[in-house]
N, C-alpha and C positions, 0 to 999 in steps of 0.2 A: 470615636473609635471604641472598639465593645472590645476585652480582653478576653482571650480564650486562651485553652491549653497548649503546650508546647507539639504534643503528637497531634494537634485538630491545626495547629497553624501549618505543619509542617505537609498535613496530607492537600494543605488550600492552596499552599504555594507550590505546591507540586502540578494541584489542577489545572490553577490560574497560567502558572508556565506553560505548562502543555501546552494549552490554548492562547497564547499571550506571547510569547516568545516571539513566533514566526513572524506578527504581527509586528512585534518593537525591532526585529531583527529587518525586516523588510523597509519600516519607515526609518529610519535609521540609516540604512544604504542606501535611499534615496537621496543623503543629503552626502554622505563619504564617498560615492561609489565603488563598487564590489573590490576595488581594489584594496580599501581598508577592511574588508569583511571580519578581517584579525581582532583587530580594534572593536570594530562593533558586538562582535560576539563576547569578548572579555566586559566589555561595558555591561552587557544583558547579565551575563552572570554574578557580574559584581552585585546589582540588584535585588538578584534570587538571594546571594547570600544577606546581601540587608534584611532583606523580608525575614529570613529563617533568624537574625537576629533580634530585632525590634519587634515583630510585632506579636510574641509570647509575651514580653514585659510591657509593651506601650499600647496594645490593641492592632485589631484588623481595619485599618484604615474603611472608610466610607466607599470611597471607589478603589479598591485595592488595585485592578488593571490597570488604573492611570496614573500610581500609585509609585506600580512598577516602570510603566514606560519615561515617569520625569525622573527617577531615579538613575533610569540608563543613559536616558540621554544627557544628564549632569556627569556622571562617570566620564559618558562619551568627551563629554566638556572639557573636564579636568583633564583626561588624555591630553586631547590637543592644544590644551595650553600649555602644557608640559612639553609636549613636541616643542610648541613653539619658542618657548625659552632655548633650545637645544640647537636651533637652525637658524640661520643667517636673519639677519632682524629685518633684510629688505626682500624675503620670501614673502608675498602677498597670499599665497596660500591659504595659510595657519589663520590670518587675521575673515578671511573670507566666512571659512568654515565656522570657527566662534560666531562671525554674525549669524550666518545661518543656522547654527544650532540653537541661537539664545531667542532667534523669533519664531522656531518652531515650534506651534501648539501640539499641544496633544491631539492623533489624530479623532476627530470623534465620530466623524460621518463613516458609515459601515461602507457606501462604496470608494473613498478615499483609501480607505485599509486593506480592500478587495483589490482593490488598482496596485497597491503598492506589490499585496501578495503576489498578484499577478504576475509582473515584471520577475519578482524575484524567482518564482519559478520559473519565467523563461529565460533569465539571465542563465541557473542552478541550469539548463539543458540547450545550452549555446555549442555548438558543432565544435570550437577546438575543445569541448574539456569531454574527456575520455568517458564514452558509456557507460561501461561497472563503477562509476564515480556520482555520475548522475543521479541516480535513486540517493544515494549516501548525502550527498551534499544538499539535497533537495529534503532528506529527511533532516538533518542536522541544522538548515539554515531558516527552512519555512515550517517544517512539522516538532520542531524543540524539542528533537531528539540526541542524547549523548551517544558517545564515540558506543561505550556499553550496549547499550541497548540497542544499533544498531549492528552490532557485530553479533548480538542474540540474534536480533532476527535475522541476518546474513547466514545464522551458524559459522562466522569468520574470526576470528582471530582479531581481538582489539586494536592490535600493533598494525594488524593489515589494513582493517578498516580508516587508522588515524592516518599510516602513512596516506590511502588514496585521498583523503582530506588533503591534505597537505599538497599534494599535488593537484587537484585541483584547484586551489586557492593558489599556489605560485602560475595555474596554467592563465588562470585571470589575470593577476598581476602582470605578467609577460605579457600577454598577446593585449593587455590593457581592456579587456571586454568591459564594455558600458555594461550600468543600468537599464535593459530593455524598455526602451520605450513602446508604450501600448497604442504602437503604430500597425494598421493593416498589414502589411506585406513581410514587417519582422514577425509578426505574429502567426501570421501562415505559413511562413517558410519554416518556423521551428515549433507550428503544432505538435505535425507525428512524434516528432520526439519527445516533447511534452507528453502525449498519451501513455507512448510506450512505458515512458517513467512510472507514471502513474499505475500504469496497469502494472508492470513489475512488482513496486510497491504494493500492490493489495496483496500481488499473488505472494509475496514475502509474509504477511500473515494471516494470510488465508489458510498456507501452506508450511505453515507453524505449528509440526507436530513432536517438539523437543521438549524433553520433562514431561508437564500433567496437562500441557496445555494446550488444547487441539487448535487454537487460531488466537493468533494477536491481535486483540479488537483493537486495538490503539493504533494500531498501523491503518489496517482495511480504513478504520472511521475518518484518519488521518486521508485517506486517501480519496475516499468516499468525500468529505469537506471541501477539496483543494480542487477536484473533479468540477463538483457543482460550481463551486466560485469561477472557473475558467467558463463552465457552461453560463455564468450570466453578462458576461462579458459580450455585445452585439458580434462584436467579432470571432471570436471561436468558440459561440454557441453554435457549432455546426451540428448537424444530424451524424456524426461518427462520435465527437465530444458528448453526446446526449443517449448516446448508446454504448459507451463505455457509464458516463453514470447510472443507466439502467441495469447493466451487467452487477455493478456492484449490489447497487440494493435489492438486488434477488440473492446474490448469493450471502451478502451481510444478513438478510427476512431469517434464516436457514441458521444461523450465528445458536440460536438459544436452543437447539435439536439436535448439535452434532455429536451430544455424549448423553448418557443416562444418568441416572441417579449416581451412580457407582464411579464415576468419572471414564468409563468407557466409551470408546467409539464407536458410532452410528452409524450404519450403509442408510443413503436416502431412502430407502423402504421401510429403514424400521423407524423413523423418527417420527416423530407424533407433530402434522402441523397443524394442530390448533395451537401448538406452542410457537411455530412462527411468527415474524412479524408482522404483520398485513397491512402495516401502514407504509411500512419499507414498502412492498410489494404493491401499494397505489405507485406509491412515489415511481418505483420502475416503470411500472406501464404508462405514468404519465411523460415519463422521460422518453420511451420504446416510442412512444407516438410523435412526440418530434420526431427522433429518428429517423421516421420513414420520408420527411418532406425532399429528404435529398436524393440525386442520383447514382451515387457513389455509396456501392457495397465494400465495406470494410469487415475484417473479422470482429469487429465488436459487436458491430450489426446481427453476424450471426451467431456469436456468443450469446449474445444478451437473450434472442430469439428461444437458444435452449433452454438457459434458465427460465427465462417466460413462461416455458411448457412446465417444466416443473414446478415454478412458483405457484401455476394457475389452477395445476389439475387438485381435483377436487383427492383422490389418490393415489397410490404408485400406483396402483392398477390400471387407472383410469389415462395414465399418462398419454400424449400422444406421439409415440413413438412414430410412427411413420413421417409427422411432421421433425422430427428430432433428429430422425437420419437424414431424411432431406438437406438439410443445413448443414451437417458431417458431410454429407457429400462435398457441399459448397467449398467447404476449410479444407477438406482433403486438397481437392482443386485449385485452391487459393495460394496455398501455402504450402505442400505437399509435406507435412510435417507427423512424424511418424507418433509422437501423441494423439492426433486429432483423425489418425488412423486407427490408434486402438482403442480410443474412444467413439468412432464409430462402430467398432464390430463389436461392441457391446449395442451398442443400437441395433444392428442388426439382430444382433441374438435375441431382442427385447420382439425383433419384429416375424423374423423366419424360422425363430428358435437356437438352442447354444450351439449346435452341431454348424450349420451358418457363423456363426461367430468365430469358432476355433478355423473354419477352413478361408476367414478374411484376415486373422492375424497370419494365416501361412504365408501372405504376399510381402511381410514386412517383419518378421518375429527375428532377423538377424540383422537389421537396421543396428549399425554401431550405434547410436546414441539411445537406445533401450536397455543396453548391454548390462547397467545396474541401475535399472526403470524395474522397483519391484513392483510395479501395477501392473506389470507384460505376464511373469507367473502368474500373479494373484488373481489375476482378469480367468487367465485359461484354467487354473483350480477349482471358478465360479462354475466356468462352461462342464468340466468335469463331473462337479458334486453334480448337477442340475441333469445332467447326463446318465446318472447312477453307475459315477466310473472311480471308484474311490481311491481304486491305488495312483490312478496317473494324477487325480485330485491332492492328494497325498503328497506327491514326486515334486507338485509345482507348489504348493504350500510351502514346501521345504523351502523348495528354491528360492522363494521372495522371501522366507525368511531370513536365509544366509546373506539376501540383500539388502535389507530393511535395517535400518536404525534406531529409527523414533519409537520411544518408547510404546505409547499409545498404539503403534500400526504393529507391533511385534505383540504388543499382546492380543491385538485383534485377532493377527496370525495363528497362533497359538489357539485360540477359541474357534476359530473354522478349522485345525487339526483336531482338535478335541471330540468336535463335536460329527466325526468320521466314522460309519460304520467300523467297528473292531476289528474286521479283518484288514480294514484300510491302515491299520495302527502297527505302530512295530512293539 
């Protein structure tokens, strides 16, 4: 063991959990099933805090992740020996589980750990536990996320976030949901809803513009990981699971572009992408090219499709807009979803000019769910300035600003009022 500092031990078990957690938490309830989940998570964390004890004074263990996982599942141990002092001595149970906890190795095979993940995320997205639960429990049990930090990224209310915890963990208990086994037909029937998680998840912080921070990379990577692992799976490596992972690593390539120097925020035209990722951006297109072996158009398919153009084009300029609204078409059509409307007539206006754009948001501009969507002003402010119409440019400024929050998007706000001819200014 090599000894190091208490603030260098403390940022390793931080790492180590992030990435290690899901991992002990998943093999774990393999052996309890999801009905102890209680159990098993206090076990994991009793760990963490061992780490954050010992190994400032005794050193960073050799294998510290496996380290971590004998210490939980010794925790887990002592648990259930304690249980079993408590309950009728001819419950067979309690003696079952000790066996099976005391000959469980450490998992060390990478697709053992992957299988285990697996399950747990399609356990974490089993039809009785309630939707808005889903992403939460899914981040909390597989991504080794606290109640905190998921209530950051929700923008939610701690107390709100723990209660839906709680409820979904009594809806397991109750309804008794197994451990998913990584059977064909359970695993098809509860893909989509797998996806949808995932994809929520990313867009939670991607769409992380609270404080100084334009995107929660821990999340997206979180998600971007847990993605690809389902994609190596023979079974739900389908051509829709492989274009949701190409979605991400286009828009994760775009991660190191979206502020300047100053910590401000970026419109994709002003970002500089040699700063891009470009290796994220093979990985997509290698993922985009599965994709296409299937027969089944999903919207990730044509999500991914857009980032692809942007990911690829050489720059803004060069983008290929006409293939970009093609595929708005498609989402329009798919989903009649009045985002993927106003993010088309921004296509449009990329392609027939902004005057086209303001008269496609007129089909849809009183859509109740844009109602405080400040991207519906700020989109028509664009078509305004680009129009050389600076008062009405001005008028909708305003407006997404009286609806914007996030620190980062208001002062963007601000900087496209600013930067108004003066008679546009009050």
């Amino acid at each position: 063991m090599a000894k190091a500092e208490a603030r260098d031990v403390s940022g390793l078990v931080d790492h180590l959990f992030r990435h290690s957690a899901g991992q002990i938490v998943s093999s774990l309830t393999r052996v309890f099933g999801p009905a102890e989940l209680e159990l098993v998570e206090d076990a994991v964390q009793e760990a963490l805090e061992k780490a954050l004890r010992h190994w400032p004074f005794r050193g960073v263990p050799d294998n510290p992740g496996g380290w971590l996982f004998s210490v939980a599942r010794n925790a887990a141990l002592d648990r259930v020996r304690r249980r079993g002092r408590r309950i009728h001595a001819n419950d067979r149970i309690v003696p079952l589980m000790v066996a099976k906890l005391e000959l469980m190795p450490e998992p060390a095979l990478s697709r053992e750990i992957a299988d285990d993940q697996l399950r747990m995320i399609f356990t974490c997205c089993h039809p009785a536990i309630p939707v808005d639960a889903r992403v939460a429990l899914t981040l909390k049990t597989v991504g080794g996320f606290g109640v905190r930090e998921i209530a950051r990224a929700f923008l939610a209310d701690e107390r709100t976030i723990a209660q839906r915890l709680v409820r979904a963990k009594r809806r397991i208990r109750e309804q008794r949901i197994p451990f998913a086994a990584v059977e064909p037909e359970l695993l098809l029937e509860r893909l989509g809803s797998v996806l949808d998680v995932l994809y929520l998840m990313f867009n939670e912080g991607y769409d992380a513009l609270d404080g100084d921070r334009v995107v929660r990379r821990d999340i997206c990577s979180e998600a971007l990981r847990l993605t690809e692992n389902v994609c190596q799976h023979p079974e739900t490596g389908l051509p829709e699971t492989r274009a949701l992972a190409a979605l991400f690593c286009f828009h994760a390539a775009r991660f190191p572009a979206r502020q300047d120097a100053s910590g401000d925020l970026l419109l994709l035209s002003e970002q500089d992408r040699q700063s891009w990722d470009h290796g994220l951006i093979e990985r997509g297109v290698q993922h985009l090219d599965h994709a296409t072996s299937g027969e089944r158009l999903t919207k990730f398919h044509l999500e991914a499709g857009i980032a692809a153009c942007h990911a690829v084009a050489p720059s803004y300029a060069e983008t290929d807009w006409h293939a970009i609204l093609g595929y708005y078409d498609q989402l329009v059509r798919l989903s009649g979803s009045p985002v993927y409307a106003l993010n088309r007539a921004v296509a449009v206006a990329m392609v027939e000019g902004p005057a086209a754009g303001l008269a496609a948001i007129e089909g849809f501009a009183d859509h109740p769910a844009l109602a405080r969507y400040y991207l519906l002003p700020a989109t028509c402010g664009e078509f305004h300035r680009r129009l050389d119409e600076p008062e009405a440019a001005r008028c909708c400024f305003e407006d997404a600003l009286r609806i914007a929050t996030a620190t980062l998007v208001r002062e963007f706000l601000k900087r496209r009022l600013a930067a108004l001819p003066d008679s546009a200014k009050r």
